[in-house]
N, C-alpha and C positions, 0 to 999 in steps of 0.2 A: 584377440581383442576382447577388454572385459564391459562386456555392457550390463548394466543395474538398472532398475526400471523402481521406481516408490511410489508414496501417494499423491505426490507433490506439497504435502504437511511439511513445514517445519523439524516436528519431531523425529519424522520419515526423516528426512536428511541425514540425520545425526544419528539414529539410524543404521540407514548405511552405511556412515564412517565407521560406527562401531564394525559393523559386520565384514565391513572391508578389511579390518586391522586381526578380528578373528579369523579370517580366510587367507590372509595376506595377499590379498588379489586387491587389489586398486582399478579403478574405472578409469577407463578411456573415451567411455558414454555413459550419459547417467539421460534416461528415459523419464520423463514426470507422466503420471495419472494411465488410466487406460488404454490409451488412447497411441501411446508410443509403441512402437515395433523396431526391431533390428532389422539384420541384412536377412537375406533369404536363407542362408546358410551358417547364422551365428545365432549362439545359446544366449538368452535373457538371464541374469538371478534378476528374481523379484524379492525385494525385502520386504517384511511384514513391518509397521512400526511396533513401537517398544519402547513405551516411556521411560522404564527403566535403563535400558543401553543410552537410549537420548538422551537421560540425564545425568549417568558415567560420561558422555562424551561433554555435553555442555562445565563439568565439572571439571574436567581434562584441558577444557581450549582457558577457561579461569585462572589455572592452576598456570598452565604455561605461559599467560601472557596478562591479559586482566577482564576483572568484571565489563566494563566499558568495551573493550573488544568482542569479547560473549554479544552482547548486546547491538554492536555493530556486524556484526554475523548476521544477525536476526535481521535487522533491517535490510542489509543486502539481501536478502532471501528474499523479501516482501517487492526487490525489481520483479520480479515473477517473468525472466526471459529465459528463454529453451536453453542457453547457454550457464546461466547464472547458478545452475545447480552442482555442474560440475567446476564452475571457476571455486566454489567454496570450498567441497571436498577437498581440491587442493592446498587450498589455503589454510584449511584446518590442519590435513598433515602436515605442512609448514610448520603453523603454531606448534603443535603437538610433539614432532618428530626434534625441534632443532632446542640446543643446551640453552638459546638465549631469547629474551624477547622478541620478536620478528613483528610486531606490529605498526613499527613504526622504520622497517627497514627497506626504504623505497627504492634502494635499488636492486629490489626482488621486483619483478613484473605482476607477480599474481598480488603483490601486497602494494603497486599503485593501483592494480583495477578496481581491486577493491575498494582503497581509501577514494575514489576516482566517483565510483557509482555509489557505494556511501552518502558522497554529498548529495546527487542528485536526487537518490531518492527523500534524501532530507528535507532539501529544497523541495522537493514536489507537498510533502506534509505541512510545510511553513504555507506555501501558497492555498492549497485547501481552507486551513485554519481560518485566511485575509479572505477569501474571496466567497465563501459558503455562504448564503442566501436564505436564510431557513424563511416559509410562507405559512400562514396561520391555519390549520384545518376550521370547519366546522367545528369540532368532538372539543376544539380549544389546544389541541397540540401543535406543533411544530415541526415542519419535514422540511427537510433538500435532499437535493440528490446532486450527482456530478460523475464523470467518468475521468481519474486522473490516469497519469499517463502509469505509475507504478499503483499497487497495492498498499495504498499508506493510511487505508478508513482505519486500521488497529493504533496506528503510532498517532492519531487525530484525537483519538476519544479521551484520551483523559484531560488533554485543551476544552473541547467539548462541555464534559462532565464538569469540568471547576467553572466554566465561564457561563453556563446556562444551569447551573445545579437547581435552580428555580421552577423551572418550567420542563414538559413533560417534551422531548423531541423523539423523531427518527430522523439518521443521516445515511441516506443508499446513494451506494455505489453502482450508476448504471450498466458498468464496460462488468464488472462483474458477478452481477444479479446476487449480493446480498446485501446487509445494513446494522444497525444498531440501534436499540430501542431502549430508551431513558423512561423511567417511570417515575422519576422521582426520589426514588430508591435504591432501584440498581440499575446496570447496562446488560441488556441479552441482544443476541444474535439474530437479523431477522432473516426472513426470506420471501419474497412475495412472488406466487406464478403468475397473480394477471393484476399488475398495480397501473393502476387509473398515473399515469404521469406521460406526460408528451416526451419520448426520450429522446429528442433535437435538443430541446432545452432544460431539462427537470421538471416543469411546470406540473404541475395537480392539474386533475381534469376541475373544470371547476365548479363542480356539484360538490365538491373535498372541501373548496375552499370557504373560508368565514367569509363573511357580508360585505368589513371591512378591508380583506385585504387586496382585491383587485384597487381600491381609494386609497390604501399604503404604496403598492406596488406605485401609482399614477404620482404620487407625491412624490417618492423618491426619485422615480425620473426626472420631475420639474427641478426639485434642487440639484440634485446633479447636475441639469444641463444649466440650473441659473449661478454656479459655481465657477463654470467652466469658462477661460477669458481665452478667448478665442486667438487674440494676437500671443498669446503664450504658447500653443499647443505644439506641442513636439510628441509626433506621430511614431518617432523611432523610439526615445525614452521610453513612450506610452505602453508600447509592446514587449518592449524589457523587461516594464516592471510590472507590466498585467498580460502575461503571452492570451494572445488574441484568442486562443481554446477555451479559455475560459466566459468571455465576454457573451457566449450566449447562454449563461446560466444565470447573468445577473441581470438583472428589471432594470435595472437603469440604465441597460446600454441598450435594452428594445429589441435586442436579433431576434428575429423571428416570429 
């Protein structure tokens, strides 16, 4: 049995692929971060990343199928499930290995899971986008936070960056303790070890917060609820199109 173990990066992946195809040993387990072990009695490779083989491989999966494919690779990565590193290995020697396009060849199994969880985590980056909450600091900047269910704060920020290019924000991701920091200029990577935020709901402590924005927050519930016609309400819709994990990050539904 061949188990691989990487950084759980991206590049790490690819990676691996590379080193799988130099070794001609293919994974049967692929281990992410430190933190994974094998059986009691089975040998680890660990691969080092290597931007370079990473970028032989990402050139390779282009080459055999399309840019847009490359690209949906990367996004299925950002599911970030114990499973999902070895469902792509395969799927890349797919791409790689076969005379013809396979991207769009669903009656391969690893190329519906793919196209399958694709969406989803698509769908989780659209709904960030709609439901983000940014609250006014003090300093005059702009924060949210939220915990989606995939790793999608990357595939967010350039929505972000065009739609707020104006003004200075951070948007953290609570389920994975890092963020992105808008300067006005550029976007960098944050990390905070003791951030003042209530993580039930994103909330600032509110020493962070500006004068007026608890008098923003209170308005926007009022019209909210003075919007809302009551002989309308469809409870099942409601949850369809705003799943209810969301609803305590937003001021106008009050949770919490």
């Amino acid at each position: 049995m061949n188990i691989f173990s990487f950084d759980n990066t991206f590049e790490g992946l690819l990676t691996l692929v590379y080193e799988s195809y130099e070794r001609k040993e293919f994974p049967d387990e692929i281990l992410c971060g430190e933190g994974g072990q094998g059986g009691l009695f089975e040998s680890t490779i660990t691969i080092t990343t290597d931007d370079q083989k990473a970028g032989r491989v990402w050139k390779g999966i282009v080459s055999h199928s399309s840019e847009v494919n490359a690209h949906r690779i990367y996004r299925v990565f950002l599911a970030g499930m114990p499973d999902t590193p070895l469902l792509l290995a395969k799927y890349i020697r797919l791409v790689i290995d076969s005379s013809k396009n396979e991207e769009t060849n669903f009656s391969e199994p690893v190329v519906l899971e793919i196209n399958k969880l694709h969406q989803k985590v698509c769908k989780e980056a659209h709904r960030v986008q709609m439901f983000v909450r940014f609250q006014k600091t003090v300093e005059g900047s702009y924060y949210a936070s939220f915990a989606p269910l995939y790793d999608v704060l990357p595939l967010c920020i350039p929505h972000f960056r065009d739609r707020y290019a104006d003004q200075p924000w951070i948007i953290y991701d609570l389920k994975r303790n890092y963020g992105f920091w808008y300067d006005l200029k550029d976007v960098s990577r944050v990390v905070f070890d003791d951030l003042k935020v209530n993580v039930q709901n994103g909330q600032l402590h509110s020493s962070l917060l500006s004068q007026d924005e608890k008098h923003f927050q209170q308005l926007w519930k009022q019209y909210y609820h003075s919007i809302c016609i009551q002989e309308r309400k469809n409870d099942k819709v409601h949850r369809q199109l705003l799943p209810q994990r969301f609803w305590k990050y937003l001021p106008e539904k009050g949770i919490l």
